[in-house]
ChimeraX commands (.cxc) that place a marker at each C-alpha (Angstrom):
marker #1 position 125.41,78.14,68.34 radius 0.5
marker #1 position 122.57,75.97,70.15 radius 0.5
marker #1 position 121.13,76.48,73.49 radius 0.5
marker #1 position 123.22,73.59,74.99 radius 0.5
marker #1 position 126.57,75.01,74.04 radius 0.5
marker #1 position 125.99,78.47,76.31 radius 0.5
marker #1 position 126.24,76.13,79.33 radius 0.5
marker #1 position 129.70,75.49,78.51 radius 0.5
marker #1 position 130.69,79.50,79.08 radius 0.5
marker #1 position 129.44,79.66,82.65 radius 0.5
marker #1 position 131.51,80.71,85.46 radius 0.5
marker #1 position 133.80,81.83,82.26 radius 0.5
marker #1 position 135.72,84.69,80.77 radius 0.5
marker #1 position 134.68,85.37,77.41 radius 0.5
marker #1 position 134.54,87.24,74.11 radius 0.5
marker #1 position 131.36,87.97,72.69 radius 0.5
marker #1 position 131.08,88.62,69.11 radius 0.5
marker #1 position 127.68,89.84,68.30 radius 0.5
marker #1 position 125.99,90.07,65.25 radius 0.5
marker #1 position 126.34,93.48,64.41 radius 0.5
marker #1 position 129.78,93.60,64.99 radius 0.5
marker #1 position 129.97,94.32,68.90 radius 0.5
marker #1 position 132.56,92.73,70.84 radius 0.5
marker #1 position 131.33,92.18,74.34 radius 0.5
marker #1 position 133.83,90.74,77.14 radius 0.5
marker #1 position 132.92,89.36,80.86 radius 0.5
marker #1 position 132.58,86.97,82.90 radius 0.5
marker #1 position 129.87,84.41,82.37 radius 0.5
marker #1 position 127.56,84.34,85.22 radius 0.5
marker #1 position 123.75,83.33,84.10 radius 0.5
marker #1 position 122.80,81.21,81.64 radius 0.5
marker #1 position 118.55,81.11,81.13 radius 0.5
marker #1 position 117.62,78.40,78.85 radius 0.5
marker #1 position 114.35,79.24,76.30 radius 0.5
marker #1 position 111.56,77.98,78.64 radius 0.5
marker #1 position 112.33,80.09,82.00 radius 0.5
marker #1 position 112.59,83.24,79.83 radius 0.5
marker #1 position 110.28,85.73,77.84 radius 0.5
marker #1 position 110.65,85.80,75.08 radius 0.5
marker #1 position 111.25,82.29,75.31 radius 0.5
marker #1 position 114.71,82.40,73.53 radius 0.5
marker #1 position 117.92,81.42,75.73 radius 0.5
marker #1 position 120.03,83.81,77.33 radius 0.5
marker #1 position 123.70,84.71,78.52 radius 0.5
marker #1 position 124.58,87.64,81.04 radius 0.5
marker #1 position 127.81,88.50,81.35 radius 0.5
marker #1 position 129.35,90.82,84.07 radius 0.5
marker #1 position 131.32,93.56,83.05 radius 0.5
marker #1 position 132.80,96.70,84.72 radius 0.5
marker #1 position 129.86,98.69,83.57 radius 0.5
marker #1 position 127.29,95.95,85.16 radius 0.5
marker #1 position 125.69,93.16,84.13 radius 0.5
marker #1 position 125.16,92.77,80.32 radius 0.5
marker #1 position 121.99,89.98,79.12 radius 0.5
marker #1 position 122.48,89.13,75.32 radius 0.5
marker #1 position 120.15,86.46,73.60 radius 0.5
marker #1 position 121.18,83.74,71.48 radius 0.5
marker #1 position 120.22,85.48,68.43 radius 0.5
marker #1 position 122.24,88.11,68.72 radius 0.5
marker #1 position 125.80,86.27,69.33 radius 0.5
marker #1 position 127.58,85.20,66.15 radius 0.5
marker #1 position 130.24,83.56,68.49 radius 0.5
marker #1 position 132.15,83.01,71.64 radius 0.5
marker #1 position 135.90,82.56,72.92 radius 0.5
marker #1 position 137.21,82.04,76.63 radius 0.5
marker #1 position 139.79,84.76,77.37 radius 0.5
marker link #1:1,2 radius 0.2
marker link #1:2,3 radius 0.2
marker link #1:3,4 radius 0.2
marker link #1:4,5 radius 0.2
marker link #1:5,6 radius 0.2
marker link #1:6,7 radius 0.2
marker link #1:7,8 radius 0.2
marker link #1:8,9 radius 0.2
marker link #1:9,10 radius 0.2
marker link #1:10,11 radius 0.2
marker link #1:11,12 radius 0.2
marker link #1:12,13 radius 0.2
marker link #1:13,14 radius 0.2
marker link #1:14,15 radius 0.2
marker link #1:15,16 radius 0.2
marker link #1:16,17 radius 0.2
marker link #1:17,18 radius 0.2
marker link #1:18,19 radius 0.2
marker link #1:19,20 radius 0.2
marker link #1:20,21 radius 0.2
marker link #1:21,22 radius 0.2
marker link #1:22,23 radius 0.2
marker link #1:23,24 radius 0.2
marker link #1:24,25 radius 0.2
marker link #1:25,26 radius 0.2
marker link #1:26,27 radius 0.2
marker link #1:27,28 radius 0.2
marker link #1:28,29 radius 0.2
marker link #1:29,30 radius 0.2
marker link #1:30,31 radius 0.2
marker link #1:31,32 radius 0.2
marker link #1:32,33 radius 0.2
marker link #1:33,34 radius 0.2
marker link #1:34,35 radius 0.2
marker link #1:35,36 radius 0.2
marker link #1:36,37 radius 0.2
marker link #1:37,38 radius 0.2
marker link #1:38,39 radius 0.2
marker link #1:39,40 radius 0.2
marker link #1:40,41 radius 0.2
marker link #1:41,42 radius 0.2
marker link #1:42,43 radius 0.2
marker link #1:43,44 radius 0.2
marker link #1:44,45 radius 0.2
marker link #1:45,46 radius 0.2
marker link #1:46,47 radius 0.2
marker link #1:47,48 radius 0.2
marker link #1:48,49 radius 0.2
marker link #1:49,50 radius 0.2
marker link #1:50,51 radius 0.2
marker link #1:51,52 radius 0.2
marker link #1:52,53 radius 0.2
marker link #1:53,54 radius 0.2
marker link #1:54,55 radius 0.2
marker link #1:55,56 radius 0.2
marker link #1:56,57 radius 0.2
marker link #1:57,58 radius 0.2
marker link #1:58,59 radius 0.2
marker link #1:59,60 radius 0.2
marker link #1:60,61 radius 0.2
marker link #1:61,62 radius 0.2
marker link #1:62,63 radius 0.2
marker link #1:63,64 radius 0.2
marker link #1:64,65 radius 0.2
marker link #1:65,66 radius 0.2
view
């Protein structure tokens, strides 16, 4: 997954596989591309019932829209 393609989940309901086997769900609210974060790796939050939930590219192995 690139950078580019998180833009496509905002203002989305999604699935959030992570790479260590976590399924995350929410809606899509912030994307933060590399350069406007530290580290500088890009960024989805997602907004759950339990809050607001940041998880870096690295870390997602892939998304669907609910």
């Amino acid at each position: 997954m690139t950078e580019k393609e998180l833009y496509e989940y905002r203002g989305k309901n999604i699935h959030v596989n992570c790479t260590d086997g976590q399924v995350l769900s929410g809606f899509c609210c912030i994307v933060t591309q590399a350069l406007d974060n530290d580290p500088e790796v890009a960024s989805i939050v997602i907004e759950r019932e339990s809050g607001l939930t940041e998880i870096m590219l690295p870390e997602i192995e892939s998304i669907t829209v609910e």
